[in-house]
C-alpha positions in Angstrom: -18.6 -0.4 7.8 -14.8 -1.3 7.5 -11.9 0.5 6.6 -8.3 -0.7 5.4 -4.6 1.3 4.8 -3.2 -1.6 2.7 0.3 -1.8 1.9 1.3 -3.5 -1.4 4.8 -3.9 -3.0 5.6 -3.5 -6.7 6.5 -6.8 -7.8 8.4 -5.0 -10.9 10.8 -2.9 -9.3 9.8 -3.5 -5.5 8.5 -0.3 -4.9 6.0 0.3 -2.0 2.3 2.0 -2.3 0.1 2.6 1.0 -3.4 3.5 0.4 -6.5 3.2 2.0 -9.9 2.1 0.7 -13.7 0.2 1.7 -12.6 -2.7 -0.2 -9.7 -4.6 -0.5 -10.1 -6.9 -2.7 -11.8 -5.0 -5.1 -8.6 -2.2 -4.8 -6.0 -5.1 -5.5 -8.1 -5.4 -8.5 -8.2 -2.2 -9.5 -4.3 -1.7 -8.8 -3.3 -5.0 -11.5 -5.4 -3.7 -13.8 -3.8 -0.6 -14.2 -6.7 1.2 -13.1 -5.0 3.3 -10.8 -3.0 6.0 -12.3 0.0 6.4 -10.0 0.7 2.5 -9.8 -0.2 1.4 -13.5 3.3 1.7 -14.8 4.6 -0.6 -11.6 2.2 -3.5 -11.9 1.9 -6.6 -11.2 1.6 -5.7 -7.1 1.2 -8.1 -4.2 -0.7 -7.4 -0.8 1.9 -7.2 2.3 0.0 -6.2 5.0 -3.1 -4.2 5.8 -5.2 -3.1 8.7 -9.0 -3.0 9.4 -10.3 0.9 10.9 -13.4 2.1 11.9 -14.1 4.7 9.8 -12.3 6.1 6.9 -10.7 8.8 9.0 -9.0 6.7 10.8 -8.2 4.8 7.6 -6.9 8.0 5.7 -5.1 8.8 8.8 -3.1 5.7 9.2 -2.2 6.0 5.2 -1.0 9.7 5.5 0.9 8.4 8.5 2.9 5.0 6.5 3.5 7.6 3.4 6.0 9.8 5.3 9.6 9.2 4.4 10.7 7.6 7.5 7.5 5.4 7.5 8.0 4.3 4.3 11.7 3.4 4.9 10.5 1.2 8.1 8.3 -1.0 6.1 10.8 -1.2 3.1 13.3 -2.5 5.8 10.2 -4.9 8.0 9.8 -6.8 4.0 13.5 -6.6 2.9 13.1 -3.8 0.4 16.4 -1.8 1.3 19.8 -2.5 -0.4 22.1 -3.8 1.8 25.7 -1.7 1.4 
């Protein structure tokens, strides 16, 4: 069995999410249809990246690892998410 950290950008105010989950697709779903409670108020979102582990430790690992501030900051920089001063 499969595991993904997905990365997914708030097409309302461009905020970033990492998560992790079994299936994508069906968490895309569940994210635009304001299913999820943290990122209901910041849909619609769009899919930027996400990798395949294999097993969900790995998987939760990799998403604990994106979420930390300086993480976060790298991948808002990689998609062009930072103000530019």
């Amino acid at each position: 069995m499969r595991y993904y950290t997905y990365v997914l950008k708030s097409l309302k105010n461009k905020n970033i999410y990492v998560g992790s989950t079994q299936n994508i697709e069906k968490r895309i779903d569940l994210h635009n249809a304001g299913k999820v409670k943290l990122t209901k108020a910041y849909k619609p979102w769009e899919l930027l990246e996400h990798e395949a582990h294999n097993s969900k430790n790995e998987a939760i690992m990799r998403e604990r690892f994106l979420r930390t501030h300086q993480q976060k900051e790298i991948l808002k920089k990689k998609y062009g998410l930072v103000a530019k001063w």
